[in-house]
N, C-alpha and C positions, 0 to 999 in steps of 0.2 A: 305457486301451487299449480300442478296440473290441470286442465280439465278435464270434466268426465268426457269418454269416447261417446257417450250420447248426446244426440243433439236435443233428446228432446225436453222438454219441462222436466223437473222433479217429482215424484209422485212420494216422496216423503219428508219429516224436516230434516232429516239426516244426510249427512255423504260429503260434505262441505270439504273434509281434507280427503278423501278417497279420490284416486286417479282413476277409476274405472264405474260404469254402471254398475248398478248392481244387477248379479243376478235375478231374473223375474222368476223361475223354477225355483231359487232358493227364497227368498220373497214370500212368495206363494206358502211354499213349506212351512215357510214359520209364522206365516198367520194362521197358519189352520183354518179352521171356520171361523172366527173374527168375523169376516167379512164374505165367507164366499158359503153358498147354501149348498148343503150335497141332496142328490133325486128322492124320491122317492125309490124304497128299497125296491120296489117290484119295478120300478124304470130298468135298473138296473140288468133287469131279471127279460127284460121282454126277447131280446133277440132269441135268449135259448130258449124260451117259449116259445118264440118261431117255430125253431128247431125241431123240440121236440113234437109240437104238434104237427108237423110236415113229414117227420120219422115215423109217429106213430099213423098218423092218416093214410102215408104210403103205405105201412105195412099192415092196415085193415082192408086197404083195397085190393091186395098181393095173396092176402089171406083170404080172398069172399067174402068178409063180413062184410064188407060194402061194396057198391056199385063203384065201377070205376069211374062214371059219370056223378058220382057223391061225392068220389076223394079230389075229382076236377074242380068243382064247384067250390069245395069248402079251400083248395091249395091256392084257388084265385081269389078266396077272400084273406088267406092269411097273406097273400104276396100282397094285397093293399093297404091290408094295417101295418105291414113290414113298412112300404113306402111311405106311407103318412105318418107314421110314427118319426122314422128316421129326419122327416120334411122339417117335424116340430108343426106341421099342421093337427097330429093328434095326441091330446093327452090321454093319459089314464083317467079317468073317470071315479075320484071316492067312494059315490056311490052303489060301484059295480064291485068294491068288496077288493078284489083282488086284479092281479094281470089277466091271468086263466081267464074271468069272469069277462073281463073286461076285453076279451079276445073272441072269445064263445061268440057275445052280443056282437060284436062288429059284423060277425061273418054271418051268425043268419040276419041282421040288416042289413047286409050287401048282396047274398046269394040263398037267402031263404033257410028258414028254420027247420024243414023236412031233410035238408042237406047237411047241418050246424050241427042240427041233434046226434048225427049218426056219429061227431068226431070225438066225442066223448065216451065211447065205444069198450068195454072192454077195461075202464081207465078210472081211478080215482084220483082226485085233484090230491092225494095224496100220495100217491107215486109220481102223481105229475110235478108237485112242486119238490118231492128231495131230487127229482133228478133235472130239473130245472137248476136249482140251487147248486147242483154236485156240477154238471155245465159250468157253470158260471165261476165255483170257485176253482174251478180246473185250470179254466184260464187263465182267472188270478195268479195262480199258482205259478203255471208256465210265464206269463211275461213277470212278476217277480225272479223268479230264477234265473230268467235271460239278465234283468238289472242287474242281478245279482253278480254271475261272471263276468259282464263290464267293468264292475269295481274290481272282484279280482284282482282280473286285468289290472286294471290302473295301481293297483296297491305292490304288484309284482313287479312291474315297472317302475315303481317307487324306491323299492325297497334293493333292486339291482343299480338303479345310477347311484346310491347310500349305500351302497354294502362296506364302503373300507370309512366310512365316518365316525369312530367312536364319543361312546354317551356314555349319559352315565346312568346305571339303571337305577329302579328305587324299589324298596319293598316298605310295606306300610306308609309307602307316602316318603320315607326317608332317603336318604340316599344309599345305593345297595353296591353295586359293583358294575365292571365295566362290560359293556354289550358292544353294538353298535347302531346305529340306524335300519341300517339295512337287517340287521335280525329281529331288531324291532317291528319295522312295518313288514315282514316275511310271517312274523304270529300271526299279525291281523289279518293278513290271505290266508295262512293254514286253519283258523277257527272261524272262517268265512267257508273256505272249501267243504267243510262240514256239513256249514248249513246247507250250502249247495246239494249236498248227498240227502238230508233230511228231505228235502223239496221235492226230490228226485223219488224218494221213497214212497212220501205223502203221495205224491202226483200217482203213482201207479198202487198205492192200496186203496184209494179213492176213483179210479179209473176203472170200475165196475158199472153196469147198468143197476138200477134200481126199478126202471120200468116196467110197469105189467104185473109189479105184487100189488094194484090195486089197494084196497083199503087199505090190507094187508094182509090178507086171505086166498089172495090171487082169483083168479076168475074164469068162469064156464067156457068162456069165447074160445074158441081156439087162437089163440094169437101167437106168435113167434116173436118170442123176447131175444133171442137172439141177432134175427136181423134187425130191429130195430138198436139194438147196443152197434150192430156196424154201423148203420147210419148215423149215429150219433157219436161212433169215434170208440164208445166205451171197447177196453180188450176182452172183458169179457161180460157174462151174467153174474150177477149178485144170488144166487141162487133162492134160500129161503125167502119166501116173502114178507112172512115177520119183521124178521130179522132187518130187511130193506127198507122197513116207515117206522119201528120202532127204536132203532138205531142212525137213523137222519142224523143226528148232533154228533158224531164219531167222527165222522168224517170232515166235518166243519172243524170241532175240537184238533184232529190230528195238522191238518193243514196252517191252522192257527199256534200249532205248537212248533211245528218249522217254522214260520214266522217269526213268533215269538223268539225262540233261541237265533238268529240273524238280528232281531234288531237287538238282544239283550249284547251280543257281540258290538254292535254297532254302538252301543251305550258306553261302553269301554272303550272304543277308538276311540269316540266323541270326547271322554272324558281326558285320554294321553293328549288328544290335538289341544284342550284347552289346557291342560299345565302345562305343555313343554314350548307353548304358543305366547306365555304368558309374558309383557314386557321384560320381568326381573329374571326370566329363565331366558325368554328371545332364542331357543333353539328352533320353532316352526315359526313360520309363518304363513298364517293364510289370506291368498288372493283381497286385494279388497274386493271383486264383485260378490266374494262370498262369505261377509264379514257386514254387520249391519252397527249404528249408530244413537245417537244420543240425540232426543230432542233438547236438552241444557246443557250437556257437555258435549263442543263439538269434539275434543278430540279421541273419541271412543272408536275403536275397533272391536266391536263384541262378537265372541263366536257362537252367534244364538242358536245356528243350524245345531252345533254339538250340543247346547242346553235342554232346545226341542229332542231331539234324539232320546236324551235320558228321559226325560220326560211322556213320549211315544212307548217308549221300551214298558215304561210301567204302567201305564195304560194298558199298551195290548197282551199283558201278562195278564191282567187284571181280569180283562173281556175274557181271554182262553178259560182263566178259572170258575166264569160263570157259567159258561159252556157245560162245562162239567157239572157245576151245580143245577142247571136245567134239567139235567138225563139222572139226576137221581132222586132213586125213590119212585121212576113212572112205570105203570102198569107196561108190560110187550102190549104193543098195539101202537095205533097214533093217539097222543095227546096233545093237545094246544100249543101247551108249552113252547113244544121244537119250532114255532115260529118265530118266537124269537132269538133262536138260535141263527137266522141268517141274520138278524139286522147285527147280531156280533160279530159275525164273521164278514160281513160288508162293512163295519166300522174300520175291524181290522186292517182289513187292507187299505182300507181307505188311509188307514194313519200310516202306514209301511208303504205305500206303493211307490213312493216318489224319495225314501231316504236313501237307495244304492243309486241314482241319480246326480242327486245332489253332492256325497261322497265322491262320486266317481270324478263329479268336477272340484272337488277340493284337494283330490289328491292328485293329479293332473297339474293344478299348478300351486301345488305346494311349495314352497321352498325351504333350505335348509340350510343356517348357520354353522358352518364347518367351524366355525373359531370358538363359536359361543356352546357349541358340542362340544369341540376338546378338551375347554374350558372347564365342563362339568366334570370332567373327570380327575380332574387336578387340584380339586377341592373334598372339603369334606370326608379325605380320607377314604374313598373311593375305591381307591386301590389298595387297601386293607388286604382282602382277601387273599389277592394275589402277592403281597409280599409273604402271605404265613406261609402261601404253597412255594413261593420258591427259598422261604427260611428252609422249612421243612425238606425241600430236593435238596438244600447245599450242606445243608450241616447233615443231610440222611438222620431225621429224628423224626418221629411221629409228628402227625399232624396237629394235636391237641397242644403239642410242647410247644410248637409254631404261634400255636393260635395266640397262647398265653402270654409270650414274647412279644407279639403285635401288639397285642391287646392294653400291654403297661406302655407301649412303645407311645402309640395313639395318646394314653391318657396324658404322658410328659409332653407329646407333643400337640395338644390341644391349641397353644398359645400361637404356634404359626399356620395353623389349619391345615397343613398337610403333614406325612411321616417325617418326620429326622432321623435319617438313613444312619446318622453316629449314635445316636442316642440307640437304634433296633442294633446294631454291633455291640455297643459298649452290653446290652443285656443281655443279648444273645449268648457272649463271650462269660457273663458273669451266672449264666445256665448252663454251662458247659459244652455250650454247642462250637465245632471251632469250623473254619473255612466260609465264614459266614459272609462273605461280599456282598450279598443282597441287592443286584443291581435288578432292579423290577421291569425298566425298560420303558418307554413310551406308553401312550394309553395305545397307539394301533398296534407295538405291537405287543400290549397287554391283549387287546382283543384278538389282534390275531395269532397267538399262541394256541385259545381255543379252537383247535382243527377238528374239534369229533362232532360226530354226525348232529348234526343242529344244531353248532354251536354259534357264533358271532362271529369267526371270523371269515373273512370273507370269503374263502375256498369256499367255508363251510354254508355261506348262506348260499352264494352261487351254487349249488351243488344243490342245496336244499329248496331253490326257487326252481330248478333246471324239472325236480322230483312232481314241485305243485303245478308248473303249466302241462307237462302230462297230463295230471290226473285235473288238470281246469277243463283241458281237451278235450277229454273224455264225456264232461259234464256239457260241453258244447256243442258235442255230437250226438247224446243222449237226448238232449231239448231239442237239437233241430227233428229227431226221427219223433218225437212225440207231436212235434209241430207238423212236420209232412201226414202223419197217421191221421190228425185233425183235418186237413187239406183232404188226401183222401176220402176221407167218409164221407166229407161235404158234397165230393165231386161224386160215390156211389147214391148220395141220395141225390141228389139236383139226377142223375141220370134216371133211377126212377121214377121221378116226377115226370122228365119229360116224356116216359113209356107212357101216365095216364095222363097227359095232358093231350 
C-alpha cells in the first residue's frame, strides 16, 4: 500500500487504503458546521459598515452638514475600530444590539459624542443596514462568480481531453443511447455558464445605492445620494425611497436565486460523478484526496462532496423560498422582518461559497476509463437507436417501421444482451424492407456520426467548447471591470478622506 503524501498525523479514522491526503477544503466542506462555528451575522457585515459610514461622513462634510473637523474626528475613530476589529482585539458587543450601534459607541468613546452624533446625520439605521447588507452580498456575489468560471474552466478542460471517448447515456436512470464524455461534461459547463450570466445579472440589478432613503421617506438634509453610491462603487441611485427599505429582501431573494440555480446544477453533476464513479459502473474516478472513508469499512471510497452538494442545493432552495415568504403580506415601509432576511442570505452563501472550489479540484483530476466507457455502450442494447436510424437510411422506410423492427429485434435478442444483427435482417426482410446490411458501426463512430451542432461527436463538442470559452470570456472580463469599478470607488473615497483629514 502507498503512503499518504502527508507526513503529518491523521486527523481522521479513515484513509488507511488512499494514496493521497485528503483534501482539507474538501474536508471542511463536508463537515459543514459539525465542528466549525460561523460569526456572528453583523461580523460579517462590519467592514462595509466601515465603508458605508466613511461614504456617507465624507459626503456630509462635502455637503456642509458637518464640519470638516467632525467628519476628521469621527474618520479616525472608524479607522480604529477597522484596526481593532481586524487585530481580533475588538469584538462586537451583544449588548449594543447591532454593528451600526456598536460602531456609533466606539467613535464617541474614542473621539467624543459632539463628533459621533453628527454621523448619523441625514441617515436611518435603515438605509444603513440594506445597503450595508447589498455591500456585502455584492461581494458574495462577485467572488462566487469568479469560483464559478474556475470550474468552468476546469469542466471545459475536461470535457476537450474526453471529447472522442464514448458512453453510454441514460434516461430515467436506464440505459439511453450513445453520447460521449466529452458531451457530457461540455452540458455541465453550458448549464454552469448560465448561471454565470444569472450572477452577472443579479450583481448589476442589485448594484444600486439604497442610501439616503432614510426611514424610508427620505430626508430634509440636503445630501447627495449620488456621490455617496460613487463612493461605494454602487452604478447608480435606487431612486424611490420607499421602494429602497421596503423592498430590502428583493435583492437578497434575487442573488440567492442565481445561487440557488448553480448549485441545483451542481446537484446533478454531483449526482453523474457518483453513478458513473460507482465500482460496478467504474467509468469516473475520483482523486482519493477528494473522496472520504469508513470508520468500520476500511475499504470505502465515498464521494461525500457529491452527497453534501445535493444536499446544500436543497437547503439553499429552501432558504431563497423563505426569503420570499418574509416580504409577503408587509406593509411599504420598514418592518422587522427583513432582518432576517440577511441571516438567509449569509447562510446561503455560507453553504455555496466553497462548492465551485472543491469541483474545480475534482474535475482537475478526474479520471476516466476509456475501456469501461466503451464497455457501456456495448451493452444493454444501447445502440438500439442508432440501428433503427440506419435500418430506416438503408432500407429508405420511415422511421416508426425501423423502430418496430429493432424493437422485436432487441426482444429476441434479449438472451445475449446485445442486437443479433441476423436475427434485425431475418425481420427486416420478412417486413419488406430489402438492402438491409445494418452494419451500425463502433460506439465512436456511433457517436461520432452525430456532427450537428451539439451533438457528441467530437467535431461537434470541439466546436461547441470552442462557442463556451468565448462566452466564459466574456464573463471573466465582465467580473474583472466590476472588480476594478470596486477598486476604484475605494481609491475615490480613501482620496476624499484624505482632502478632510
Amino acid at each position: 500500500m502507498k503512503k499518504s503524501k502527508s507526513s503529518k498525523p491523521k486527523q481522521q479514522f479513515w484513509g488507511g487504503r488512499l494514496s493521497e491526503a485528503p483534501e482539507l477544503a474538501n474536508v471542511a466542506y463536508c463537515a459543514g458546521r459539525d465542528v466549525a462555528a460561523r460569526p456572528m451575522a453583523d461580523a460579517a457585515l462590519v467592514p462595509f459598515d466601515i465603508w458605508q459610514n466613511r461614504a456617507h461622513t465624507a459626503m456630509l462634510a462635502k455637503q456642509g452638514i458637518i464640519t470638516r473637523a467632525a467628519a476628521g474626528r469621527i474618520l479616525r475613530g472608524l479607522a480604529e475600530f477597522e484596526r481593532q476589529f481586524a487585530s481580533g482585539k475588538l469584538k462586537l458587543n451583544p449588548r449594543k444590539e447591532d454593528s451600526h450601534t456598536n460602531i456609533e459607541h466606539f467613535v464617541a468613546a474614542l473621539v467624543g459624542p459632539d463628533a459621533s452624533g453628527t454621523m448619523h446625520t441625514g441617515r436611518s439605521r435603515n438605509d444603513q443596514t440594506t445597503t450595508v447588507v447589498r455591500l456585502c452580498v455584492r461581494q458574495l456575489l462577485l467572488d462566487f462568480a469568479q469560483s464559478l468560471v474556475g470550474l468552468i474552466a476546469a469542466i471545459q478542460a475536461a470535457a476537450a481531453k474526453h471529447a472522442d471517448v464514448p458512453v453510454a447515456g441514460f434516461t430515467h436512470y436506464q440505459p439511453g443511447s450513445i453520447t460521449t464524455i466529452g458531451h457530457w461534461f461540455a452540458a455541465h459547463s453550458q448549464a454552469l455558464l448560465r448561471d454565470a450570466s444569472r450572477l452577472v445579472e443579479s450583481y448589476d440589478r442589485l448594484n444600486i445605492s439604497p442610501l439616503g432613503a432614510a426611514a424610508s421617506f427620505g430626508t430634509s438634509w440636503p445630501i447627495d445620494r449620488s456621490l455617496t453610491a460613487k463612493y461605494l462603487g454602487f452604478a447608480s441611485v435606487q431612486a424611490n425611497t420607499l421602494d429602497c427599505v421596503t423592498n430590502r429582501w428583493e435583492m437578497e431573494a434575487d442573488a440567492a436565486g442565481a445561487v440557488a440555480f448553480a448549485m441545483a446544477h451542481l446537484s446533478i453533476i454531483a449526482q453523474d460523478i457518483i453513478i458513473l464513479g460507482m465500482p460496478q459502473i467504474g467509468i469516473l474516478r475520483v482523486a482519493d484526496r477528494y473522496v472520504t472513508g469508513s470508520s468500520i469499512m476500511p475499504q470505502k471510497r465515498n464521494p461525500d462532496f457529491a452527497e453534501v452538494t445535493r444536499a446544500k442545493s436543497a437547503l439553499i432552495s429552501q432558504l431563497r423560498e423563505s426569503l420570499f415568504g418574509i416580504a409577503k403580506g408587509a406593509l411599504s415601509g420598514y418592518n422587522r422582518d427583513t432582518q432576517w432576511t440577511k441571516y438567509l442570505v449569509l447562510d446561503i452563501f455560507a453553504e455555496a461559497q466553497d462548492a465551485p472550489a472543491v469541483f474545480t479540484g475534482v474535475y482537475k483530476t478526474l479520471t476516466v476509463s476509456r475501456a469501461r466507457a466503451e464497455a457501456s455502450c456495448r451493452r444493454d442494447f444501447v445502440d438500439a437507436v442508432d440501428a433503427a436510424d440506419t435500418l430506416a437510411r438503408e432500407a429508405k422506410v420511415s422511421f416508426r417501421q425501423a423502430y418496430e423492427v429493432i424493437s422485436e429485434a432487441v426482444r429476441l435478442s434479449e438472451a445475449k444482451g446485445h442486437l443479433d444483427l441476423e436475427v434485425v435482417r431475418t425481420l427486416a426482410r420478412k417486413a419488406g424492407m430489402k438492402n438491409a446490411l445494418l452494419k451500425i458501426g463502433t460506439p465512436s463512430q456511433i457517436a461520432n456520426a452525430k456532427t450537428h451542432e451539439g451533438g457528441p461527436a467530437k467535431s461537434a463538442v470541439l466546436a461547441n467548447l470552442k462557442q463556451q470559452k468565448s462566452e466564459l470570456k466574456k464573463f471573466e472580463s465582465a467580473l474583472t471591470q466590476r472588480a476594478k469599478s470596486l477598486d476604484k470607488a475605494r481609491g475615490l473615497l480613501a482620496e476624499a478622506i484624505r482632502k478632510i483629514s
